[in-house]
N, C-alpha and C positions, 0 to 999 in steps of 0.2 A: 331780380324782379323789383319792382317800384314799389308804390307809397299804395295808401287806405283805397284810393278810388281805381285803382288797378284789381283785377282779379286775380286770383289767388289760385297758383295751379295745385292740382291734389296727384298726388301717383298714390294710383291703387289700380295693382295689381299688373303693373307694367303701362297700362292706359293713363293718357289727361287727361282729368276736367275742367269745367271754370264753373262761375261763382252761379250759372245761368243752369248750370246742368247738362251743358252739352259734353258728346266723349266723344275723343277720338283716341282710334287706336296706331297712329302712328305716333314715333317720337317725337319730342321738338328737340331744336336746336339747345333749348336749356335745361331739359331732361339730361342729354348727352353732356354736356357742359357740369352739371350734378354729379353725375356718377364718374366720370374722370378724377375732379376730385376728392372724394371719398374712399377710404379705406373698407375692405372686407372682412379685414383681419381684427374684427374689433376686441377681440380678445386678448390680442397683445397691442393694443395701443397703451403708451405708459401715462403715467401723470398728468404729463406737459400733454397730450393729448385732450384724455380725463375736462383737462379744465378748459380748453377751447371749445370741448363738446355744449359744458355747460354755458360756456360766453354765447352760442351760437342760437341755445334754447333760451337763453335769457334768465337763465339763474348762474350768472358770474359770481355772487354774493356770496356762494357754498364752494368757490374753487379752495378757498384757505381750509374752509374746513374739511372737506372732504379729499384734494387732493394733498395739502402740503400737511396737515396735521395727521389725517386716517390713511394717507398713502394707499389710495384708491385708483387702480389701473383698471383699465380695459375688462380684463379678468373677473375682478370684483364687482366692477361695476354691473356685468352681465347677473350675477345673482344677490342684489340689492331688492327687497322689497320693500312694502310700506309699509312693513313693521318693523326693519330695519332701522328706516330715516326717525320713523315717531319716536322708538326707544333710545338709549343710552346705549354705544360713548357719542352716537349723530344726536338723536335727541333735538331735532328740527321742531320750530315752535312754531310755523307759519303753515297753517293747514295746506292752505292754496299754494303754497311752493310744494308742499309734500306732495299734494295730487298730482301737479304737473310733473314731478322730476320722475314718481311712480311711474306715469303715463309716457312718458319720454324713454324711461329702461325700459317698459314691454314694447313701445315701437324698434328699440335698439332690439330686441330678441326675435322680434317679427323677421328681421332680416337678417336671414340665415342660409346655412348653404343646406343645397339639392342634388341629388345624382344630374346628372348632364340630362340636357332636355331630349327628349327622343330623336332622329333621323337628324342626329345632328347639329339643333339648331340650335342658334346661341342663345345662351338664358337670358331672361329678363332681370334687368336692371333696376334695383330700387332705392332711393336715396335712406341712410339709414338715421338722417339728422332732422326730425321732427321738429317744425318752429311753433307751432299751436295745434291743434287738433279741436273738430269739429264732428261731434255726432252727423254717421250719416243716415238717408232714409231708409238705407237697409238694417241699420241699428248697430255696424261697425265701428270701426275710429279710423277716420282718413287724414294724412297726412296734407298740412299746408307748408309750403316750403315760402317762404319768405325772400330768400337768398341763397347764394351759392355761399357755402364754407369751405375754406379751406385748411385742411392740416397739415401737420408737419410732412416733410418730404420725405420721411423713411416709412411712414406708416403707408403711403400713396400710393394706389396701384389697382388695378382692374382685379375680376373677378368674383366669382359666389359669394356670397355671403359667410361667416358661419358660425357653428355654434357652440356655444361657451361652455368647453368642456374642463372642467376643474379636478378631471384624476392627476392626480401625481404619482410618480415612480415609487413614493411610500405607500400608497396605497393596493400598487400593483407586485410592490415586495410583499405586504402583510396579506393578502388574498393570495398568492403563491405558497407562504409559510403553512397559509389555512390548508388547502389543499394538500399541502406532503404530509402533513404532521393526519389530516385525514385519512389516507393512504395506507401508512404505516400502521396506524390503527386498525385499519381493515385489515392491515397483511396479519397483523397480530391477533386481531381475529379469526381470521381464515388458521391459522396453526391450532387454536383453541379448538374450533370446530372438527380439525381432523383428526385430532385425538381423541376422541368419541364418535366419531361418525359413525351407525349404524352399521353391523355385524351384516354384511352380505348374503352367509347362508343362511341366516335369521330372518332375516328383513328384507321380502324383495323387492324388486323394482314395483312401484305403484302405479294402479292401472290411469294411461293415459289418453286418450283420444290422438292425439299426435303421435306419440312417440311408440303405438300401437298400429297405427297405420300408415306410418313414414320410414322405409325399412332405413338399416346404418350404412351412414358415408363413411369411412374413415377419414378421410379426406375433408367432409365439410365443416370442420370447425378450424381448421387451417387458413380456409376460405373466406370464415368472416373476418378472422384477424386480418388477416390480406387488406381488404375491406377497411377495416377499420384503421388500419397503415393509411392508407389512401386517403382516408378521412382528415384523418390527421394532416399530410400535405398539405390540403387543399383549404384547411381552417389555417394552418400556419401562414399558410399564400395570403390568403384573405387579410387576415392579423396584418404583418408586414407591411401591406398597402394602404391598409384603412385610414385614413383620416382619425380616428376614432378608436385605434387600436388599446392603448393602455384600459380605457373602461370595458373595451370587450371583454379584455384579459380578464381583466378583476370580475367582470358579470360570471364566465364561464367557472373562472375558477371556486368561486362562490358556490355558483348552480351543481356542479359538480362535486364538490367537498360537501356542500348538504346531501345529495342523495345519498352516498356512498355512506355519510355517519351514518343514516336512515339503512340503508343494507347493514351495517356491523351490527343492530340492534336486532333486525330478522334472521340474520344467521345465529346470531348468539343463542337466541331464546328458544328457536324448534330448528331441531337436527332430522330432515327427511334422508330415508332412505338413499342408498345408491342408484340413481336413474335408467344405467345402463349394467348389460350383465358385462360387457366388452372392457369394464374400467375398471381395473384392479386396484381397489382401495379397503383399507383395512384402518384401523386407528394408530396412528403412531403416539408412541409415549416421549414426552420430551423431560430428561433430567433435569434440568437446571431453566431455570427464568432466561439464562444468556443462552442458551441453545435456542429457544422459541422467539428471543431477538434478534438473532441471527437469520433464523428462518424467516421470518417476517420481511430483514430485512433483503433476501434474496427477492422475495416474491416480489418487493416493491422494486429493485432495480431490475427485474426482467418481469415491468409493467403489466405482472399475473397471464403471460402470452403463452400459451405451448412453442410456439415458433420461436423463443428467446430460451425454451428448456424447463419454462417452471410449470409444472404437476400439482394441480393442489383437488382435494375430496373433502365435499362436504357444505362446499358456499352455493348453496341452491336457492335459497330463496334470499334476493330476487337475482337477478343473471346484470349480472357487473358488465359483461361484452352487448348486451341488451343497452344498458345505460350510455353508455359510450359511444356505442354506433348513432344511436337514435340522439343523445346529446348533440356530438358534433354535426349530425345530418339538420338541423333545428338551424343552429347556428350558423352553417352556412347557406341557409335556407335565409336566414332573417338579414345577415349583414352583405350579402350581395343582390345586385339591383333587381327588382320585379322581373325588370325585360328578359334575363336572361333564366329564362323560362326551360328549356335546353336542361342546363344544366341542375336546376332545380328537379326534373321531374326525372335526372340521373344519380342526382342523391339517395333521392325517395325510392327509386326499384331498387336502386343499390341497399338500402335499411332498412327493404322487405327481403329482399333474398340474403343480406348478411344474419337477419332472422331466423332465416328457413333453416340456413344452414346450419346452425348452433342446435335447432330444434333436429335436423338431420344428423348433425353428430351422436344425438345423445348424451349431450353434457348437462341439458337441463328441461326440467319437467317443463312442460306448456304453460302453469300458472307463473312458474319464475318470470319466463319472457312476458307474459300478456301484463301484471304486477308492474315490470321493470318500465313499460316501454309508458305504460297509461302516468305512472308517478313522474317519468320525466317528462312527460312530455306536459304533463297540469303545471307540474313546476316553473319548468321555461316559458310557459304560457301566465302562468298568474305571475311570477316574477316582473315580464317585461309589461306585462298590464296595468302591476301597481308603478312600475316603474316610468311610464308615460302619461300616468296620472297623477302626479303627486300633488296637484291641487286637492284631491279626494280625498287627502287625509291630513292636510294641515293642519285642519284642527284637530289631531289626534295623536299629535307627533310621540308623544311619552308613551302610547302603548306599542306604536311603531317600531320607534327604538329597543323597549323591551323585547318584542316579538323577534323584532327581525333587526339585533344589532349588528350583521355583516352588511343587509339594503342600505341600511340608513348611513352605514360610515362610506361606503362608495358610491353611493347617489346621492351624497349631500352637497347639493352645490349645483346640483347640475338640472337646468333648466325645467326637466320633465315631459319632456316632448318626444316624438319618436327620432333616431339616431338617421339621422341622413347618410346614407352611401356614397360616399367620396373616399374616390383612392387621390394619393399624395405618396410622392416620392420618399420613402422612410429617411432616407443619407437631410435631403433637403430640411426635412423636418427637425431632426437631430441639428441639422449644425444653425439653423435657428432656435430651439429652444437654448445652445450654450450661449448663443448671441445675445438672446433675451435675457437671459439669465446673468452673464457677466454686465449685461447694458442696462440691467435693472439694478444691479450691486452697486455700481457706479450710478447712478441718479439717487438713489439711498444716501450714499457717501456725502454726493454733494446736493444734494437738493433737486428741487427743477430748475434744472439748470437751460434748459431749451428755452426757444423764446415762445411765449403763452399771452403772446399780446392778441388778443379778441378782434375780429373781425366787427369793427362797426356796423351798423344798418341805419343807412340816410334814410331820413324820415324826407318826407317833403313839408 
């Protein structure tokens, strides 16, 4: 596009403007001309990118420092704030460059990916390379594109937008670590608790509304396991494909390693009665400290399932197969798309009646499940709540931390926004991140090496 006395197109929202206020909602020829070429993938743009972005907003002055000194990619650049640039080792002294480059990385996070647009149709396109911006009368920031930029040829290519997700496989190791060493803990509780569990002829079954007028399946606590097998699938399926897979990993295994420390502290502390007269449990004595880590760890590799052979008396408050069901039902409920409503509301009957049945067996009192189901389900709910606001407690990070040091070490970084539904070929994705990964080793090695010569803009 031209000089001062031309007008200035705006994308927002897929639609043109000009300087008069007129919209249309067809393309033009240099909307399409835009997004050709523009990359999507701005999270793996490197350096040599990095710094054509800024030739292109018109703070070339910060490429030395920012790309070849602080070695600032794509990646980084997505979770740059303006307290970033003000402070020390950036430490930027020119306010008005700081505004602008601030306001240039939230328009870079504005454009992001989306599930696919309904019946089909193909998503709207948005240039992700801000040349100025302009208050507009709805009180937004709209984007003036000045010129077409072009980047390098390997970053170049169609498609969504997306979003700058900064877990790494260390982080998806140490939230796996968290949850086994959880586990284990339980199983070692659960042995504690059976060795005093409440004398049967002594103590009988406690009166229950359910479990009084729900006669015994033998069969239906076979049923929820089944159930919760399924579950499992069907969250694995989802995982595998996600776009987004590694932070799921690390949210669940988080969300799940919290509740279940939360159940070894309720089992530990009050031992209820035997629920059922049908379950012959009695306290076992264990000799030695290694016999009860032994046992622990049986119950941890046969994942506490009767269908796997392990028997255990005494973990009633609150119901572990409650937690589980209803975790993974959440889960696949949150990272698969709206539309497929189907299968959503196949979950949901599915994690009412793997419910029932646990309650039909008589493995556990009513308040266990009702406890189990309301704690998971606040959890996964205030979790991903603070977790898509994390503006709401910037100022507040130190107690954050303190509170909640597993949130903060695998949502540090990441945007705070809700996780868009995008499946991605997992093989594809892998042998890009070793691409990136070796292709990042080598630009380390030797510098920016690409060519980062800046696209001028003819004045008239």
């Amino acid at each position: 596009m031209g000089g001062e006395g031309q007008a200035s197109a705006i994308v927002d929202g897929g639609c043109r403007k000009d300087d008069d206020g007129c919209l249309s909602d067809s393309r033009s020829d240099l909307d399409l001309q835009l997004s050709e070429s523009l990359t999507d993938d701005i999270e793996h743009w490197t350096c040599a990118d990095v710094s054509v972005w800024l030739e292109s907003i018109g703070l070339g002055d910060y490429c030395n420092l920012l790309c070849s000194t602080h070695r600032i990619d794509g990646n980084v650049l997505l979770s740059l704030h303006e307290k970033d640039l003000k402070e020390p080792p950036l430490a930027m002294d020119v306010l008005g460059d700081i505004k602008r480059l601030n306001k240039a990385v939230k328009g870079l996070r504005q454009y992001r990916d989306t599930a696919a647009t309904p019946d089909g149709a193909p998503p709207m396109y948005f240039t992700p390379i801000p040349r100025r911006f302009r208050r507009s009368s709805s009180g937004g920031d709209d984007f003036f594109i000045d010129g077409p930029v072009t980047l390098s040829p390997n970053t170049r290519h169609m498609g969504r937008a997306t979003v700058p997700d900064s877990t790494s496989p260390r982080k998806a190791i140490a939230t796996l670590v968290y949850v086994w060493m959880v586990f284990l803990l339980t199983s070692f509780t659960m042995t504690i608790v059976h060795s005093r569990v409440p004398d049967m002829t002594t103590y009988r079954p406690l009166p229950d509304i359910a479990l009084d007028n729900i006669p015994h399946i033998p069969w239906a606590f076979e049923v929820s396991e089944a159930i919760g097998v399924f579950f499992v699938a069907l969250y694995l399926l989802t995982l595998l494909f996600h776009k987004h897979r590694l932070l799921i990993f690390c949210r669940l295994n988080i969300l799940l390693g919290t509740v279940f420390l939360l159940r070894c502290c309720t089992m530990f502390v009050t031992s209820l009665s035997v629920p059922g007269n049908h379950l012959h449990c009695k306290p076992v004595k264990f000799e030695t400290i290694q016999e009860m880590m032994w046992r622990a760890f049986e119950i941890t590799s046969g994942f506490g399932m009767s269908l796997t052979g392990v028997h255990t008396c005494g973990d009633y408050m609150f119901s572990g197969h409650t937690v589980v069901l209803t975790m993974l039902n959440l889960a696949i409920t949150e990272y698969t798309p709206r539309r497929w409503r189907t299968l959503h509301v196949l979950t949901w009957v599915m994690n009412i009646f793997g419910i029932f049945f646990i309650l039909a067996a008589h493995e556990h009192y009513s308040i266990d499940v009702v406890i189990a189901f309301v704690i998971t389900s606040r959890l996964f709910l205030y979790y991903h709540a603070l977790a898509n606001s994390r503006a709401l407690m910037a100022g507040d990070n130190h107690r954050l931390r303190e509170w909640f040091p597993m949130f903060t070490y695998v949502e540090e970084g990441w945007s705070g926004d809700r996780l868009s539904n995008v499946y991605r070929n997992p093989f594809e994705d892998l042998r890009k991140y070793i691409s990136v990964r070796f292709a990042g080793a080598s630009d380390t090695d030797s510098g920016i090496s690409r060519k980062t010569t800046p696209h001028k803009r003819k004045r008239p």
